[in-house]
C-alpha positions as CSV (number, residue, x, y, z in Angstrom):
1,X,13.2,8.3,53.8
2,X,10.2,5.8,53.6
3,X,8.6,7.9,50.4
4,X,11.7,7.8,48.9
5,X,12.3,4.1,49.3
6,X,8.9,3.3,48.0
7,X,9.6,6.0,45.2
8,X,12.9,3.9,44.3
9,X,10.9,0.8,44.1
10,X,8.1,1.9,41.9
11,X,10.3,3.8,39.7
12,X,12.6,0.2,39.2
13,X,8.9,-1.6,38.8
14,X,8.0,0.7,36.1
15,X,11.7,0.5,34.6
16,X,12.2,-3.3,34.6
17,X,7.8,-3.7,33.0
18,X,8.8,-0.7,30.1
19,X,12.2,-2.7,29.2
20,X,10.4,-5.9,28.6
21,X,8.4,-4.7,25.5
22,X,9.7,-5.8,22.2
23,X,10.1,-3.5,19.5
24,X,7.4,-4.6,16.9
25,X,6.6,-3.5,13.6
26,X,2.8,-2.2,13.1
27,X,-0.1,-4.7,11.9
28,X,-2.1,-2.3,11.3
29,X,-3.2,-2.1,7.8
30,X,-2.1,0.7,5.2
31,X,-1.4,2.1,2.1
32,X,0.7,5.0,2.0
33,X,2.2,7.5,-1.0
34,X,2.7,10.7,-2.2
35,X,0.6,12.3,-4.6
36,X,2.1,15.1,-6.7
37,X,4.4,15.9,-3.7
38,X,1.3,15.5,-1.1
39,X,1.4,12.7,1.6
40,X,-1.8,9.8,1.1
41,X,-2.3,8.0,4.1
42,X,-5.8,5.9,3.5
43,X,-8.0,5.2,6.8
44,X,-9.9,2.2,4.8
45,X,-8.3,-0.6,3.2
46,X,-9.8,-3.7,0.5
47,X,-7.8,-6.3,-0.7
48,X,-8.7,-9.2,-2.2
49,X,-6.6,-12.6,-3.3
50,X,-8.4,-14.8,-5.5
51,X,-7.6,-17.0,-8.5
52,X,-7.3,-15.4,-12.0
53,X,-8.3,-16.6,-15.1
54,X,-5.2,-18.0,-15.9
55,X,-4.0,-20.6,-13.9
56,X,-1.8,-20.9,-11.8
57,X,-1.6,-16.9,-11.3
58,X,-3.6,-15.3,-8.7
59,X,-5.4,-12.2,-8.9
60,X,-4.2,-9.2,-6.5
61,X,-6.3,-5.9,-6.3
62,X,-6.2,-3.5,-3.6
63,X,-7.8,-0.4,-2.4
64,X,-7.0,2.7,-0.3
65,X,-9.4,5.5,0.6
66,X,-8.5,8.8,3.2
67,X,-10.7,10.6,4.9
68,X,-11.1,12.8,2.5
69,X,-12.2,10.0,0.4
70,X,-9.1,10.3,-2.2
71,X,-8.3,6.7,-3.5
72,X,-6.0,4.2,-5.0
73,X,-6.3,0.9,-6.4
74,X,-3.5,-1.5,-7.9
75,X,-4.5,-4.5,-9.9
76,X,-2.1,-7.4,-10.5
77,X,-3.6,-10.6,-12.8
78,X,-0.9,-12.4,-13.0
79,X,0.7,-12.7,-9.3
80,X,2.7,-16.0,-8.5
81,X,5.0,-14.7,-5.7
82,X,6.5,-11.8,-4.1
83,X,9.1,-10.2,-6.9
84,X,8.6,-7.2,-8.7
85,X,6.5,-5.9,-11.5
86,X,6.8,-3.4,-14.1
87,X,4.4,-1.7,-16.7
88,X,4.7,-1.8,-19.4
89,X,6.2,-5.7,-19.6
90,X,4.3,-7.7,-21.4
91,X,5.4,-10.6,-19.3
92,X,2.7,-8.7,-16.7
93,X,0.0,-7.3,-19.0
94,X,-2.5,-6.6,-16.7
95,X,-1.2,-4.3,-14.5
96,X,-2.9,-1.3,-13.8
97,X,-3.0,1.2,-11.4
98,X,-5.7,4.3,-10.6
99,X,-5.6,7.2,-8.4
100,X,-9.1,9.3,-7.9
101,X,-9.1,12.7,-5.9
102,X,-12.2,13.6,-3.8
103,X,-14.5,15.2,-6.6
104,X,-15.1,11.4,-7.6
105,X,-16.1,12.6,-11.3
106,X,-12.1,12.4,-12.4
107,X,-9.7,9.1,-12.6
108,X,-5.9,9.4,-13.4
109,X,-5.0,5.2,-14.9
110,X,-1.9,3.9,-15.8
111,X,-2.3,0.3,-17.4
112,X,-0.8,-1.1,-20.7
113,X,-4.1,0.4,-22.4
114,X,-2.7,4.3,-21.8
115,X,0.7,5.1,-23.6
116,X,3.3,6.7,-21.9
117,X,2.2,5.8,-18.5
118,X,4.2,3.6,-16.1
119,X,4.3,1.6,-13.1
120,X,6.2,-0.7,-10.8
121,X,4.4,-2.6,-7.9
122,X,6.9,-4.8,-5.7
123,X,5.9,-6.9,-3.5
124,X,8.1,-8.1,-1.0
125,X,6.9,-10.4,1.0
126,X,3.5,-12.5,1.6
127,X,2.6,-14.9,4.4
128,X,-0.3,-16.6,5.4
129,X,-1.6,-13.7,7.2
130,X,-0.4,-10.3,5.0
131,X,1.0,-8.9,2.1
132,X,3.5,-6.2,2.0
133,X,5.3,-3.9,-0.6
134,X,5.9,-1.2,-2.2
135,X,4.5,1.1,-5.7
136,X,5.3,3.7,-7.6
137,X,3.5,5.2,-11.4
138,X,2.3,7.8,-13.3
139,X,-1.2,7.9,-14.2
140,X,-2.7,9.4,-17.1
141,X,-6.9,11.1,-17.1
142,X,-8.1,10.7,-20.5
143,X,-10.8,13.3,-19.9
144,X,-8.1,16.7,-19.6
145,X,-4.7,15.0,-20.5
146,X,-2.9,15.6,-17.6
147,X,-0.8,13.3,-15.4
148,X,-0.6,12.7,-11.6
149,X,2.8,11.5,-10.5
150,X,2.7,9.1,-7.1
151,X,5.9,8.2,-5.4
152,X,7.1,6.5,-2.4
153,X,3.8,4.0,-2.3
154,X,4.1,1.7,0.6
155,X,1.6,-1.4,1.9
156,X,0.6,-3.4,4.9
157,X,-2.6,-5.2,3.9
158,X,-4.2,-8.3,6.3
159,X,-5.7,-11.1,3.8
């Protein structure tokens, strides 16, 4: 009976400490997608913030790298605040986006440079600590013509 008292006791210990935790959402940095129907999940992050040429818009560029050194980068010139932006608009003409597999010798772009490409980068909220969003586009490789398509594009980035 004594086991089974202190059994009882540890087991309403371990109960009551587990039910404190709060559910919170990761911190951890990321940028996630799918790549031609393949899952990206990059293990190093960049981003950088910074004022662009034309005041009072800030420039946004970020960077995602797996380990199997596949990339992606979104730049954004003319960021003001979180909404959503669209290429082609010529409201936001330097938006551009680039996905590069492992080889390192090929680049798939979509920017207002390369016709029939397209884009959207949302971003949905920014604080004084992170920005966080979402992307989607399809990115054209001058080199061999073809087209990469990358869907369901998610961020977490720390500034």
């Amino acid at each position: 009976m004594k086991y089974f008292k202190s059994f009882i006791l540890i087991f309403i210990i371990v109960l009551i400490a587990t039910s404190c935790n709060k559910d919170e959402e990761s911190t951890a940095d990321y940028i996630k997608a799918t790549i031609n129907g393949e899952a990206f999940s990059s293990t190093f992050d960049q981003l950088i913030i910074t004022n662009s040429f034309e005041p009072p818009y800030k420039l946004v560029d970020f960077y995602g790298s797996n380990v199997k050194e596949d990339a992606i980068r979104i730049t954004l010139s003319s960021y003001l605040e979180p909404n959503t932006y669209n290429m082609p608009d010529v409201n936001h003409p330097l938006l551009g986006f680039e996905y590069q597999p492992t080889n390192g010798t090929e680049i798939w772009v979509a920017s207002t440079n390369h016709s029939g490409t397209t884009g959207v980068l949302t971003i949905t909220e920014e604080n004084e600590t992170q920005i966080k969003g979402t992307f989607a586009f399809s990115a054209f490789n001058t080199n061999d013509a073809t087209t990469v398509q990358v869907t369901n594009g998610q961020f977490l980035l720390t500034k």
